[in-house]
C-alpha positions in Angstrom: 58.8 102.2 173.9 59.0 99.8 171.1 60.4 96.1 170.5 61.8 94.5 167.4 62.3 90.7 168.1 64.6 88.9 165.9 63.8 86.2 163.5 66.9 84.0 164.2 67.9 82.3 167.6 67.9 84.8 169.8 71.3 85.3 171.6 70.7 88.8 173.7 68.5 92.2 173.8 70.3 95.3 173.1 68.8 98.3 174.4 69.3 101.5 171.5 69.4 104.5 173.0 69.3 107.7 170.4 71.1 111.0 171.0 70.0 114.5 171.0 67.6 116.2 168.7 66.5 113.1 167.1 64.7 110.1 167.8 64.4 106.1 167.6 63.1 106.3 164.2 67.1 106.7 162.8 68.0 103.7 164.2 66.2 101.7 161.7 69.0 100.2 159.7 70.7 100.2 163.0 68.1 98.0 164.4 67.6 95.9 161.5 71.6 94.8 161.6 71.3 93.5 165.1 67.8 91.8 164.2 69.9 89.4 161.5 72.7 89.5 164.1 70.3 87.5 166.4 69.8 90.4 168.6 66.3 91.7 169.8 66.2 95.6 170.1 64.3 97.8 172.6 64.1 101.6 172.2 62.2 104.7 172.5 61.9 108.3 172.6 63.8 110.2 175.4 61.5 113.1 177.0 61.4 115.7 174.8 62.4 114.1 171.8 60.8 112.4 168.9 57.1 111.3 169.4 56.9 111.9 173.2 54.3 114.3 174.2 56.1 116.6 176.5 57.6 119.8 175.5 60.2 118.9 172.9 63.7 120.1 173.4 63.1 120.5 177.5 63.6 118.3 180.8 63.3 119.4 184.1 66.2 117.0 185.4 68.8 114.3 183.3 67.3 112.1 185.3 64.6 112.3 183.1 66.5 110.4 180.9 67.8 107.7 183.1 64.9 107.1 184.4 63.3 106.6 180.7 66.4 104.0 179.9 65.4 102.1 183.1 62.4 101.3 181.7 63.5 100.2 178.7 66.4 97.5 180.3 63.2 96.5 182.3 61.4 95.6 178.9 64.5 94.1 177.7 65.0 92.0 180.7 61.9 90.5 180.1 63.0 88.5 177.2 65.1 86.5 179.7 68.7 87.1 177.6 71.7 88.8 178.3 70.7 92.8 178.0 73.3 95.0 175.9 73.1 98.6 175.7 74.2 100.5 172.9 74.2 104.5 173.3 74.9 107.4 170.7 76.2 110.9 171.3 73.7 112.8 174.0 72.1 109.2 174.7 75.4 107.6 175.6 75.9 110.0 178.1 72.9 109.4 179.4 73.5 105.6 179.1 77.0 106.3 181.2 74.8 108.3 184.0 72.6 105.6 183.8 74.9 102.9 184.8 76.6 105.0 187.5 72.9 105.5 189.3 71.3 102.3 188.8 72.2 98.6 189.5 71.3 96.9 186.5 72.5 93.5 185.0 74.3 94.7 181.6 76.4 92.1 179.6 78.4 95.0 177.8 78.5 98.3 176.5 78.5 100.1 173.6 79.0 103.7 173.3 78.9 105.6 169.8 80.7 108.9 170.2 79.2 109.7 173.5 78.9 113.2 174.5 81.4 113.9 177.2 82.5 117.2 175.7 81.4 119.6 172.8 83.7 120.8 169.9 82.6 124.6 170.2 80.4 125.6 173.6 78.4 128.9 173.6 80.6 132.2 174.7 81.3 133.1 178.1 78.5 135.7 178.3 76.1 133.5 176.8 76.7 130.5 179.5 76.4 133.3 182.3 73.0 134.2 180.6 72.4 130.1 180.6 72.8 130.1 184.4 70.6 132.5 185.2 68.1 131.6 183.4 68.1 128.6 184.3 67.0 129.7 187.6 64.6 132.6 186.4 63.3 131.1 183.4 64.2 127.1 182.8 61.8 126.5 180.0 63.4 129.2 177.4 64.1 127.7 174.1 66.8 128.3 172.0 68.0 127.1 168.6 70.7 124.7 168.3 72.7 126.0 165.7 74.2 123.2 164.6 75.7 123.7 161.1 73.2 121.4 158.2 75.5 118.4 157.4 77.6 118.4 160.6 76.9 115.6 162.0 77.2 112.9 159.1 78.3 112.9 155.3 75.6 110.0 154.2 73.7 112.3 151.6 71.0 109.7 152.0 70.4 110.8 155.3 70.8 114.5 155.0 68.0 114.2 152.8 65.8 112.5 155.4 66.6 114.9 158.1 66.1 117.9 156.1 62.3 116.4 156.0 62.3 114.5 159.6 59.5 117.2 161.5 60.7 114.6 164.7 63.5 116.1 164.6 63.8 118.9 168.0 65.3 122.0 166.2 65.4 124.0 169.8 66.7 123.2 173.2 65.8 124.8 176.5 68.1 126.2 179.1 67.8 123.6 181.3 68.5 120.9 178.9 71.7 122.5 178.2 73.0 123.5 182.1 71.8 119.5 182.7 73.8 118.6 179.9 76.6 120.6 180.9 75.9 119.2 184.5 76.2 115.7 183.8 79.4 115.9 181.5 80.3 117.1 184.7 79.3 114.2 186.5 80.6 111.5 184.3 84.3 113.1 184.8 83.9 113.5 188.6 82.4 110.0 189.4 84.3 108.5 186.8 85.2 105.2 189.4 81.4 105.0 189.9 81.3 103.6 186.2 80.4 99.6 186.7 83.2 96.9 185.9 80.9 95.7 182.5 82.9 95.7 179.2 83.1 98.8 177.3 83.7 99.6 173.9 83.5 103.0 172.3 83.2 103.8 168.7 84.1 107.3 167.9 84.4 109.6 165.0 87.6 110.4 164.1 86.3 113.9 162.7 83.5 115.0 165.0 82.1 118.2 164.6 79.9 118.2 167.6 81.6 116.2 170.3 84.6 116.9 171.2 86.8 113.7 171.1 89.6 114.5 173.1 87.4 114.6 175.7 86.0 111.0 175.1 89.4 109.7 175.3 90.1 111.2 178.2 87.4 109.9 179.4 87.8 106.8 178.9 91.3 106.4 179.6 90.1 107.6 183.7 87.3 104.4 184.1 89.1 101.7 186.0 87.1 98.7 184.3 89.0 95.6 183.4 87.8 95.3 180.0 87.5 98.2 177.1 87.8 98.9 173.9 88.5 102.1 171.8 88.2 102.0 168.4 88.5 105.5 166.4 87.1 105.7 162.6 89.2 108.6 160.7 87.8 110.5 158.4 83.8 109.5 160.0 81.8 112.7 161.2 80.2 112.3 164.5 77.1 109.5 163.9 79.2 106.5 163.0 76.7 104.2 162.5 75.0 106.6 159.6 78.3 107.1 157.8 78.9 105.9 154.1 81.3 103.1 155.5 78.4 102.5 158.6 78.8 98.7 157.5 82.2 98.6 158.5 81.7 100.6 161.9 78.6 97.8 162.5 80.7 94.6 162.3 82.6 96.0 165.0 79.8 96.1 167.3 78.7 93.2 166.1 82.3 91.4 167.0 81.8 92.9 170.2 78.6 91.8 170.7 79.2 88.2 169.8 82.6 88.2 171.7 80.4 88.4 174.9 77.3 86.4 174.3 77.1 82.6 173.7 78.0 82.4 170.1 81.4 81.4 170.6 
């Protein structure tokens, strides 16, 4: 866990919460736009991921994860400001589970193409295979096989992911069957979702989350404030597309429209 305190007159925390495969570290220029916002940031590496020591690509339960992002509101809550969350793909998922399971004092949300539905799932024989190895043999690895360039179109970043060695190029079993699980359980428990404003950010050509599926979402959660705001053209990480400056002040209006700035 790490904290990056702004310079400025603090006016909230966000809590940054990265997606699958990759870690904190490509938040950066993320980070760095809410520290001259007047934010402070707190994030990390989910189990499995980035720099944390346990076997990369593998859980043993999603609630790995929420309990991880727990811990980080916790750090955040120490500052003594309103504590925002902001959540990408895989990680606003777990951010959504999160906020189902635990009580916590969150100003608003921010969710950045969350991961309620992929654009193309494994074949029918292979998820049968997925299920029973997932009881037989949990820990069993497998690549991702997501196509090189898929997930943004900033050659800038290609370039740094091509050389990233934090990045997890494998996944196990059950990572995937939780994943699966807790799409799942975002649908089903949908009114268990807390009454916090919401706004999502979401590609308008994703080639790993499946969209429709985001809006269906988040057309089901009874809250009495949200937002949905789709970018055309974008590929799934927003915030690392060429026109991620224009995606940003977005969540920065957001941002400011619930704090004290006003």
């Amino acid at each position: 866990m790490w904290t990056w305190k702004t310079n400025k007159n603090a006016i909230g925390t966000v809590v940054v919460v990265h997606g699958a495969n990759e870690h904190h570290g490509r938040y950066d220029w993320v980070i760095r736009q809410l520290n001259e916002a007047g934010f402070h940031c707190v994030s990390g590496d989910l189990p499995g991921q980035g720099t944390t020591t346990r076997r990369r690509g593998h859980i043993e339960a999603f609630d790995d994860y929420i309990q991880t992002i727990e811990k980080w509101y916790l750090e955040a809550e120490k500052f003594g400001l309103p504590v925002y969350i902001l959540g990408h793909s895989m990680g606003g998922l777990a951010v959504i589970r999160t906020l189902m399971e635990k009580q916590l004092n969150i100003k608003a949300v921010i969710l950045s193409s969350p991961c309620l539905g992929l654009v193309q799932y494994p074949s029918k024989g292979k998820e049968a295979v997925s299920v029973l190895l997932n009881k037989l043999a949990p820990s069993v690895r497998l690549a991702t096989n997501l196509p090189e360039g898929s997930a943004t179109r900033n050659e800038e970043i290609r370039t740094r992911d091509r050389e990233d060695k934090l990045i997890v190029k494998k996944v196990s079993v059950r990572w995937y069957r939780e994943l699966i699980g807790s799409i799942k359980h975002a649908f089903d428990y949908h009114h268990d979702f807390p009454n916090v404003p919401l706004m999502v950010v979401q590609a308008g050509d994703d080639r790993i989350v499946d969209k429709i599926k985001v809006k269906q979402w988040f057309n089901t959660v009874g809250i009495e404030e949200k937002w949905y705001k789709e970018f055309p053209s974008l590929y799934h990480e927003v915030l690392n597309e060429p026109e991620r400056d224009h995606v940003f002040n977005y969540v920065k209006n957001f941002l400011f429209l619930h704090s004290e700035v006003l």
